[in-house]
LUMFIMI-111865 format. One record per residue: residue number from 1; residue in one letter; y, z, x of N, C-alpha, C, O in turn. Coordinates in Angstrom, 1 decimal, m for minus. Layout:
<vexros>
+-----+------+--------+--------+--------+--------+--------+--------+--------+--------+--------+--------+--------+--------+
!  nr ! rest !    n_y !    n_z !    n_x !   ca_y !   ca_z !   ca_x !    c_y !    c_z !    c_x !    o_y !    o_z !    o_x !
+-----+------+--------+--------+--------+--------+--------+--------+--------+--------+--------+--------+--------+--------+
! NUM !    a !      Y !      Z !      X !      Y !      Z !      X !      Y !      Z !      X !      Y !      Z !      X !
...
+-----+------+--------+--------+--------+--------+--------+--------+--------+--------+--------+--------+--------+--------+
</vexros>
This chain:
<vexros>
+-----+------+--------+--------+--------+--------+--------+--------+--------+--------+--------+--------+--------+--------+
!  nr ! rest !    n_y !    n_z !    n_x !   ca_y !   ca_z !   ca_x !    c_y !    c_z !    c_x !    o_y !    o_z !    o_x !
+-----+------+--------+--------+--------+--------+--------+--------+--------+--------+--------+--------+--------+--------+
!   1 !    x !  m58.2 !  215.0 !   42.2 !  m56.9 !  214.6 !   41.8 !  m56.0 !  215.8 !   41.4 !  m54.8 !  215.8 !   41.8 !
!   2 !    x !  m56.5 !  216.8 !   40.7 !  m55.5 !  217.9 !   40.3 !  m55.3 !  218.7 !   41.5 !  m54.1 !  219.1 !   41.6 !
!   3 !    x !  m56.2 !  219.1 !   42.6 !  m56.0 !  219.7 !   44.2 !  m55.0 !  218.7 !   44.3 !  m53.9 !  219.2 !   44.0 !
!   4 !    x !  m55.0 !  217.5 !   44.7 !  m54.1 !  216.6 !   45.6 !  m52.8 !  216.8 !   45.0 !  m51.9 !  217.1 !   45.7 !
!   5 !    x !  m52.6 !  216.7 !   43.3 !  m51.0 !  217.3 !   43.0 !  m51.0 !  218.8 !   43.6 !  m50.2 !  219.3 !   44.4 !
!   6 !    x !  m51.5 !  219.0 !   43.2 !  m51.0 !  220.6 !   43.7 !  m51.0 !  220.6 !   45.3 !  m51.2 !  221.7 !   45.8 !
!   7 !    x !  m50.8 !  219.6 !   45.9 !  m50.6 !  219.9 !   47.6 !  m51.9 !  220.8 !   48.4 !  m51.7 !  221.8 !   49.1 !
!   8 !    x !  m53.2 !  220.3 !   48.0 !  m54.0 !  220.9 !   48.5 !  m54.8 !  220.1 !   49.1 !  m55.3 !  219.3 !   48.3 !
!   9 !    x !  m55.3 !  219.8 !   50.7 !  m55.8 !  219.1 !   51.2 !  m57.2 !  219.0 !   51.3 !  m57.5 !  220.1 !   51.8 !
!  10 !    x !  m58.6 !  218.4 !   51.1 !  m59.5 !  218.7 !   50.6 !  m60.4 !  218.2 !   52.0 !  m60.0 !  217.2 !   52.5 !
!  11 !    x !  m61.4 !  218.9 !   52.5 !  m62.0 !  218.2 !   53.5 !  m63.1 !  218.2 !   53.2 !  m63.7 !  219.3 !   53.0 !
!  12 !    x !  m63.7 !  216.8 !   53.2 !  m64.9 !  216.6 !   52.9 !  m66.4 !  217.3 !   53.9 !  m66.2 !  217.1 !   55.1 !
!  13 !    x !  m67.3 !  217.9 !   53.7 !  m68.1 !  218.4 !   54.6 !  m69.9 !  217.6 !   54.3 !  m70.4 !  217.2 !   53.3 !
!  14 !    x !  m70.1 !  217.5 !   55.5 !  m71.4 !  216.4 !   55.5 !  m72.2 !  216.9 !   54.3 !  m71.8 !  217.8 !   53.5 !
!  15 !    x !  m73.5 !  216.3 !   54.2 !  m74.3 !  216.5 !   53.1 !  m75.1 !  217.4 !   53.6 !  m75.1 !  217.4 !   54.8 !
!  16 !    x !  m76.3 !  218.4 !   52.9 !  m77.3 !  218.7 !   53.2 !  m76.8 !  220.1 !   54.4 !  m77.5 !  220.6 !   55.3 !
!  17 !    x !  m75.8 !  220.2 !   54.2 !  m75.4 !  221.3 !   55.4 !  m75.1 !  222.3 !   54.9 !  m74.1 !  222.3 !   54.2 !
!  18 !    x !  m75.7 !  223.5 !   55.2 !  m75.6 !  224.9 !   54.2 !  m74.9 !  225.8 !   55.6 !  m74.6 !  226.9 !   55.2 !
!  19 !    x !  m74.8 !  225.6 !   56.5 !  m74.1 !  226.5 !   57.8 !  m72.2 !  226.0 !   57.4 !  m71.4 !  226.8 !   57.8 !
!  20 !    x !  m71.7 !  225.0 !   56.7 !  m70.6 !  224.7 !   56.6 !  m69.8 !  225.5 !   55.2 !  m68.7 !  225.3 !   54.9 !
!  21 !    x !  m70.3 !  225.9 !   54.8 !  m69.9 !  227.0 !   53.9 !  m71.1 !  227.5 !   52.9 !  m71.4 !  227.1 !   51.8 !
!  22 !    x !  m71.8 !  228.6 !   53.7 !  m72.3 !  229.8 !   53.7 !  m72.5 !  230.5 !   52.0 !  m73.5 !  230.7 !   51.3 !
!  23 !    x !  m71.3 !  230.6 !   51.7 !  m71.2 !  231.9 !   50.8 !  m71.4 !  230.8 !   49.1 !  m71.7 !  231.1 !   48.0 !
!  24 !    x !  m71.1 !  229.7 !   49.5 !  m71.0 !  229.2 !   48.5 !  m72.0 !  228.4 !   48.1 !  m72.0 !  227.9 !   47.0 !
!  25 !    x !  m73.2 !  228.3 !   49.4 !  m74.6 !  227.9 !   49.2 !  m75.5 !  228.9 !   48.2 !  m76.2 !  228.6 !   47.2 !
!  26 !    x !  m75.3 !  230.3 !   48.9 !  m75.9 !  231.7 !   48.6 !  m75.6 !  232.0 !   47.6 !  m76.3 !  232.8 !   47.0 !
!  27 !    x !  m74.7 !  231.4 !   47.0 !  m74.5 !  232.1 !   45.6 !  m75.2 !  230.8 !   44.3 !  m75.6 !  231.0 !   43.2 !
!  28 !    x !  m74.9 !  229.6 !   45.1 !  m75.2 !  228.9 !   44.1 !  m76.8 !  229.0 !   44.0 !  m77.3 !  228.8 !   42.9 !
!  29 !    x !  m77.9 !  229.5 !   45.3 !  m79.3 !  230.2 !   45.1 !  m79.8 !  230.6 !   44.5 !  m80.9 !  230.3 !   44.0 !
!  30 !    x !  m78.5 !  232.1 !   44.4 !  m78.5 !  233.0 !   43.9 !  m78.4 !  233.0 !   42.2 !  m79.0 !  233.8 !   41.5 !
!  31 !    x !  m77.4 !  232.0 !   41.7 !  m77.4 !  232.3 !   40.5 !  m79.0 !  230.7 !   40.3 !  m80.0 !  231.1 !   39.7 !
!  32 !    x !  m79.0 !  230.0 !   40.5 !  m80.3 !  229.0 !   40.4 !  m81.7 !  230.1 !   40.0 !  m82.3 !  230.4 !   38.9 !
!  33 !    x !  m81.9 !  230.6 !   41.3 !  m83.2 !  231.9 !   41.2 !  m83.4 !  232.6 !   40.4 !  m84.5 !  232.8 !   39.8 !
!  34 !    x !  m81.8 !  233.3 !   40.5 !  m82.0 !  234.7 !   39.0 !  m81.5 !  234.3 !   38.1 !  m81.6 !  235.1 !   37.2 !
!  35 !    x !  m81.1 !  233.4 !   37.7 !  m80.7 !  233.4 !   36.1 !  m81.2 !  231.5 !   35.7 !  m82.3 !  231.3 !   35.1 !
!  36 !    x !  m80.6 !  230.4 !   36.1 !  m80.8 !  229.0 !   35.5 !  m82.3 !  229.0 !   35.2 !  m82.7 !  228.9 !   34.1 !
!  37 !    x !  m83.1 !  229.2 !   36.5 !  m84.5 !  228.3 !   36.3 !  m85.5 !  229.3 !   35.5 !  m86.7 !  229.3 !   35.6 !
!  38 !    x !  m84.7 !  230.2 !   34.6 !  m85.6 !  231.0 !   33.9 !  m85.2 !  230.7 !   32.4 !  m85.3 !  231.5 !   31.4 !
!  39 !    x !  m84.7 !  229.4 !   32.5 !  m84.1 !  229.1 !   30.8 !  m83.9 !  227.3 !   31.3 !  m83.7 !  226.9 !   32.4 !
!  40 !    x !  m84.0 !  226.5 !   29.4 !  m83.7 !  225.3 !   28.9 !  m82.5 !  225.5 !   28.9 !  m82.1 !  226.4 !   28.2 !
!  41 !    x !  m81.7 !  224.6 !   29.8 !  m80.2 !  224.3 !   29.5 !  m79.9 !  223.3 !   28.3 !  m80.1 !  222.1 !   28.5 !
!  42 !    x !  m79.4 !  223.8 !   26.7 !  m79.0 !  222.3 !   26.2 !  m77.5 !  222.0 !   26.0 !  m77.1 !  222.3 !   24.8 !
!  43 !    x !  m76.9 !  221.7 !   26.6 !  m76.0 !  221.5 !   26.5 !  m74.9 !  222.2 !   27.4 !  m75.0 !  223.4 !   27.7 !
!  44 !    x !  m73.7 !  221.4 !   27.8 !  m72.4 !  222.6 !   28.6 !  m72.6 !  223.7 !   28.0 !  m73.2 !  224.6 !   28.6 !
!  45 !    x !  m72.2 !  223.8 !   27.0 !  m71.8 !  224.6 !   26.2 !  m72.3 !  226.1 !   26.7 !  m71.8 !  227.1 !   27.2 !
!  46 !    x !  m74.1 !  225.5 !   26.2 !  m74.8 !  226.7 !   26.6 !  m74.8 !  227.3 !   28.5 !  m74.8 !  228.4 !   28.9 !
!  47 !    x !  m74.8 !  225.6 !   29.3 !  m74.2 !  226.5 !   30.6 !  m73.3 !  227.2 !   30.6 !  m73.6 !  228.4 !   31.0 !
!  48 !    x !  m72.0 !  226.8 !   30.4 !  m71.1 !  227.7 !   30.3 !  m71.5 !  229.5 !   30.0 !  m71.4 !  230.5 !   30.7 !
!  49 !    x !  m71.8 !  229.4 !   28.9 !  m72.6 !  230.7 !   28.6 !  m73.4 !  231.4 !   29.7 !  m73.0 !  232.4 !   30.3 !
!  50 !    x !  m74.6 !  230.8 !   29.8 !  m75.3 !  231.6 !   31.0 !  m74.5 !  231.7 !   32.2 !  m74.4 !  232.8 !   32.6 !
!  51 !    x !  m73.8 !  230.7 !   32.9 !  m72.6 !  231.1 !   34.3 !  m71.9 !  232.2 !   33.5 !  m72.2 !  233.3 !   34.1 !
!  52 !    x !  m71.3 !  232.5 !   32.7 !  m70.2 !  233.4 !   32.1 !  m70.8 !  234.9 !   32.0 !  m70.2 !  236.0 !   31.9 !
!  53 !    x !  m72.0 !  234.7 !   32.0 !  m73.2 !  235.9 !   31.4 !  m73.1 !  236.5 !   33.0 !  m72.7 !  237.6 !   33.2 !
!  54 !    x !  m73.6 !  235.7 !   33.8 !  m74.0 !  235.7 !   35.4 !  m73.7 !  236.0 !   36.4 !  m74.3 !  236.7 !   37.2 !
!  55 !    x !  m71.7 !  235.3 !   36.2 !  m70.6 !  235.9 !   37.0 !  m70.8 !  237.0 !   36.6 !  m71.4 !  237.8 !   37.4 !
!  56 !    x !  m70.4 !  237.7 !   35.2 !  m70.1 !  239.0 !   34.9 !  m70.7 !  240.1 !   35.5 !  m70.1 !  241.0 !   36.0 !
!  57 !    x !  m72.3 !  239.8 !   35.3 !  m73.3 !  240.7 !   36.0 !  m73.1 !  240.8 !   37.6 !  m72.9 !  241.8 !   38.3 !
!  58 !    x !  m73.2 !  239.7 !   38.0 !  m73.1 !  239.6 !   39.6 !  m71.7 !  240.2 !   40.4 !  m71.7 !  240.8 !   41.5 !
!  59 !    x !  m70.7 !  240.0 !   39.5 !  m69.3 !  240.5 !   40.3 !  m69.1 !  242.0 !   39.8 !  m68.4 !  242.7 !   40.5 !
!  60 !    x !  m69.8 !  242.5 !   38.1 !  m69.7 !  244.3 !   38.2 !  m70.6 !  244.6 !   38.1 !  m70.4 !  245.9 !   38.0 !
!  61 !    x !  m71.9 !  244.6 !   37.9 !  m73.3 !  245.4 !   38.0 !  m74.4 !  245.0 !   39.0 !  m75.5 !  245.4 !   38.7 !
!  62 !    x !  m74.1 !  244.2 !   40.4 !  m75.2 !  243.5 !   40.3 !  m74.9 !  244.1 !   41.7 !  m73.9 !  243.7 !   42.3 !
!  63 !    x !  m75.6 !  245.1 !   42.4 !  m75.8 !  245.6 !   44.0 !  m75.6 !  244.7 !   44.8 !  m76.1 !  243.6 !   44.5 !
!  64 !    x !  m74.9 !  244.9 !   46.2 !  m75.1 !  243.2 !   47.5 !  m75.3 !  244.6 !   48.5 !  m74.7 !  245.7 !   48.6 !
!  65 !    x !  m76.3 !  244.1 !   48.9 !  m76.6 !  244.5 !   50.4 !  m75.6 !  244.3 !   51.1 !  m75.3 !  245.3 !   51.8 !
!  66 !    x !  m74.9 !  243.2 !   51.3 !  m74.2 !  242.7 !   52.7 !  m72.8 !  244.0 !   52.6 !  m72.2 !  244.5 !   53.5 !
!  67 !    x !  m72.5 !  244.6 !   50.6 !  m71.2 !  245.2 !   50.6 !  m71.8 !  246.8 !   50.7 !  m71.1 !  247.7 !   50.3 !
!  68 !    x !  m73.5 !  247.2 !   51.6 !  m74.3 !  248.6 !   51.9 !  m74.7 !  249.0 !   50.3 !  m75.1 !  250.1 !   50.0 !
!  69 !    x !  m74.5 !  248.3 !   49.6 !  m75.2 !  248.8 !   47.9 !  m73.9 !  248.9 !   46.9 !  m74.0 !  249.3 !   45.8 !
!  70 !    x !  m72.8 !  248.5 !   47.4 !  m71.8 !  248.7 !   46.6 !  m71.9 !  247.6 !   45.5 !  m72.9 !  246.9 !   45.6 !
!  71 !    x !  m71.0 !  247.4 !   44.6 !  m70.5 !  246.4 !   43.4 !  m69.4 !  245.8 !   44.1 !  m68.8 !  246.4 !   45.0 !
!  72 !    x !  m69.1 !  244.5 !   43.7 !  m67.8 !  243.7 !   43.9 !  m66.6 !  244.6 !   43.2 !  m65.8 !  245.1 !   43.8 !
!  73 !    x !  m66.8 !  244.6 !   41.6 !  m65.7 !  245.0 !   41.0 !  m66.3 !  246.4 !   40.4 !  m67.2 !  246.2 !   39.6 !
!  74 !    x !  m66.0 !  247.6 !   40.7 !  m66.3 !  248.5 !   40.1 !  m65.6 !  249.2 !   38.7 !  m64.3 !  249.4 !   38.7 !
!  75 !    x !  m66.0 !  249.3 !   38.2 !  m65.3 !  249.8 !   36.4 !  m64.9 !  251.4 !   36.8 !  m65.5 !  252.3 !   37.4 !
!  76 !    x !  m63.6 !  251.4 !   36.4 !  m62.6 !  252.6 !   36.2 !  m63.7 !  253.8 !   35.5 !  m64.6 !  253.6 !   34.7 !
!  77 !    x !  m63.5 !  254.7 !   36.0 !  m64.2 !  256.1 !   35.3 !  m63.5 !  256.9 !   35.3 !  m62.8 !  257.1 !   36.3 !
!  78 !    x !  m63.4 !  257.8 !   34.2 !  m62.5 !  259.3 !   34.3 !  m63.0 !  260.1 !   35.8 !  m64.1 !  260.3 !   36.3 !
!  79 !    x !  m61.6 !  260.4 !   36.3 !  m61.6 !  260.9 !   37.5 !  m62.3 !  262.8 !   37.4 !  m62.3 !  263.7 !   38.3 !
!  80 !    x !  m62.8 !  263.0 !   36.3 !  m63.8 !  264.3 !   36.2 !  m65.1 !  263.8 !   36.1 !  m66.0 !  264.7 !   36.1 !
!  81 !    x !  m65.4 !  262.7 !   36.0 !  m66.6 !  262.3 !   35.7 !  m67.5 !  262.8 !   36.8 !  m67.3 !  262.2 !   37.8 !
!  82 !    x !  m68.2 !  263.5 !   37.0 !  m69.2 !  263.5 !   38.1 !  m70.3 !  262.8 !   38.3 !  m70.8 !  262.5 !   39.4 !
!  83 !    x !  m70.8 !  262.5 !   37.3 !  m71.9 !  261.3 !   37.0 !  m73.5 !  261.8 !   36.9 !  m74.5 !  261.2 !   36.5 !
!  84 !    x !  m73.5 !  263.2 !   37.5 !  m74.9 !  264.0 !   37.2 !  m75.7 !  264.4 !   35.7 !  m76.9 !  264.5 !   35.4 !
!  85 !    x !  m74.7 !  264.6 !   35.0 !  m75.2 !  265.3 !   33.5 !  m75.7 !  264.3 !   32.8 !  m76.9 !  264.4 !   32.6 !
!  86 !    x !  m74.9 !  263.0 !   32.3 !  m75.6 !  262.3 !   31.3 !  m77.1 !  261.8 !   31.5 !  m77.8 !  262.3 !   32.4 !
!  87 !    x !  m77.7 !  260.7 !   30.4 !  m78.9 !  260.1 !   30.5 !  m78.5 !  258.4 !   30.7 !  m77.7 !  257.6 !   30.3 !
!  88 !    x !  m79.7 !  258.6 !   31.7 !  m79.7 !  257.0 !   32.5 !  m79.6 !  255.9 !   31.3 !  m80.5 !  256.1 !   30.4 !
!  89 !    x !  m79.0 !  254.9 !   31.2 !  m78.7 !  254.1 !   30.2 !  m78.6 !  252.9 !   31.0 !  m78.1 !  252.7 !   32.1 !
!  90 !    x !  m79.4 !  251.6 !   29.8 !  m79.2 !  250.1 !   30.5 !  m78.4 !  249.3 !   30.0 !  m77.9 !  249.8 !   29.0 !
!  91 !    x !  m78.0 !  248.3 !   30.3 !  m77.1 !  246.9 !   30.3 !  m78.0 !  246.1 !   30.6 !  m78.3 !  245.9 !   31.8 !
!  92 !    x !  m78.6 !  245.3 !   29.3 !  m79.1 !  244.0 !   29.3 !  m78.4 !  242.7 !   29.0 !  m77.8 !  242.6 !   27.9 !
!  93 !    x !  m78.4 !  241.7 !   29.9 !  m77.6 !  240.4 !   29.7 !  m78.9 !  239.4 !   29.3 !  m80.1 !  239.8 !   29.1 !
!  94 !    x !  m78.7 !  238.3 !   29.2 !  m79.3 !  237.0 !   28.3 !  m80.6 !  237.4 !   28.4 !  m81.2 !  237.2 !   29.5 !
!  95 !    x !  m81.2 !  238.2 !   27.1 !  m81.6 !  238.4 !   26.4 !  m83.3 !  239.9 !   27.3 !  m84.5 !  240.1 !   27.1 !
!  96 !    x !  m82.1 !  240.6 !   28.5 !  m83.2 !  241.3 !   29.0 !  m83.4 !  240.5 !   31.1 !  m83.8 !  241.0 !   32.1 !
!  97 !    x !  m83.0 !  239.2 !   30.8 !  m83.1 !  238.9 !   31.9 !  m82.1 !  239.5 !   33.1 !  m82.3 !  239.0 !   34.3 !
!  98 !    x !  m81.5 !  240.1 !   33.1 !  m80.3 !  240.7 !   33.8 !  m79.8 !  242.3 !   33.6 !  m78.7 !  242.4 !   32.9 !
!  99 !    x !  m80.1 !  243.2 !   34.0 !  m80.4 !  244.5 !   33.6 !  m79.3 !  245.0 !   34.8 !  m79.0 !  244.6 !   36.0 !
! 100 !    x !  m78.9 !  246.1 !   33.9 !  m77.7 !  247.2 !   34.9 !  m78.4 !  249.0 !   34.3 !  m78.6 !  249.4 !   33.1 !
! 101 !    x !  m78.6 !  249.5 !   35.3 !  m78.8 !  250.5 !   34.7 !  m77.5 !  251.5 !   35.2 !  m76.9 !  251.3 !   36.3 !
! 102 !    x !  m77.0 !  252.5 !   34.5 !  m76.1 !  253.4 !   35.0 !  m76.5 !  254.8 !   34.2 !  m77.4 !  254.9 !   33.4 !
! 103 !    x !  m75.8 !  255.7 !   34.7 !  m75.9 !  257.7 !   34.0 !  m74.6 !  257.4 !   33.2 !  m73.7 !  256.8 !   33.8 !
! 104 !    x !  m74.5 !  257.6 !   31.7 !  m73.6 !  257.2 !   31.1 !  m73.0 !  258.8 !   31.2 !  m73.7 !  259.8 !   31.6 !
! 105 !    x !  m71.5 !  259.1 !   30.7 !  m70.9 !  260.4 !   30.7 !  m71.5 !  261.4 !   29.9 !  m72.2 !  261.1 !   28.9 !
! 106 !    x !  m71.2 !  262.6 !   30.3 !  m72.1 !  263.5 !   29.2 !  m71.1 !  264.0 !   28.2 !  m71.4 !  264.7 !   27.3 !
+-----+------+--------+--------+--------+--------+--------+--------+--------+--------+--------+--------+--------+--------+
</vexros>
């Protein structure tokens, strides 16, 4: 109902068909595999949480093959940074299940 005000036409796609939009099968896999089926959901609330946790990781720390090893959104760095000196440092999300490691600045 809120697409249709907004002048957006919706087309419905058969059931059980993952060749009709691709990217949005793989991701829903993707967050199922690595993050849902490794936790009790109780409540929205707490979904909310873990998707919120998920996207974050997935769109700035989380490598895609398909982008050759790059990140989706990469975080600004001082343009002297060279990234050799510091010590390797992690980024853990819900509770260790989701890890970033990076060379933090020296």
């Amino acid at each position: 109902m809120l697409l249709e005000a907004g002048g957006v036409e919706s087309v419905p796609i058969p059931a059980s068909s993952p060749n009709c939009n691709p990217y949005a099968e793989r991701f829903v896999r993707s967050v199922r595999a690595e993050c849902l089926d490794h936790f009790v959901v109780f409540g929205m609330r707490h979904l909310r949480y873990l998707l919120r946790e998920y996207v974050e990781h997935y769109n700035t720390e989380r490598y895609h093959q398909g982008l050759a090893g790059r990140l989706v959104q990469t975080r600004a760095v001082a343009s002297n940074d060279n990234g050799s000196c510091g010590a390797v440092v992690s980024r853990s999300r819900l509770g260790g299940l989701l890890n970033f490691y990076f060379r933090a600045a020296a």
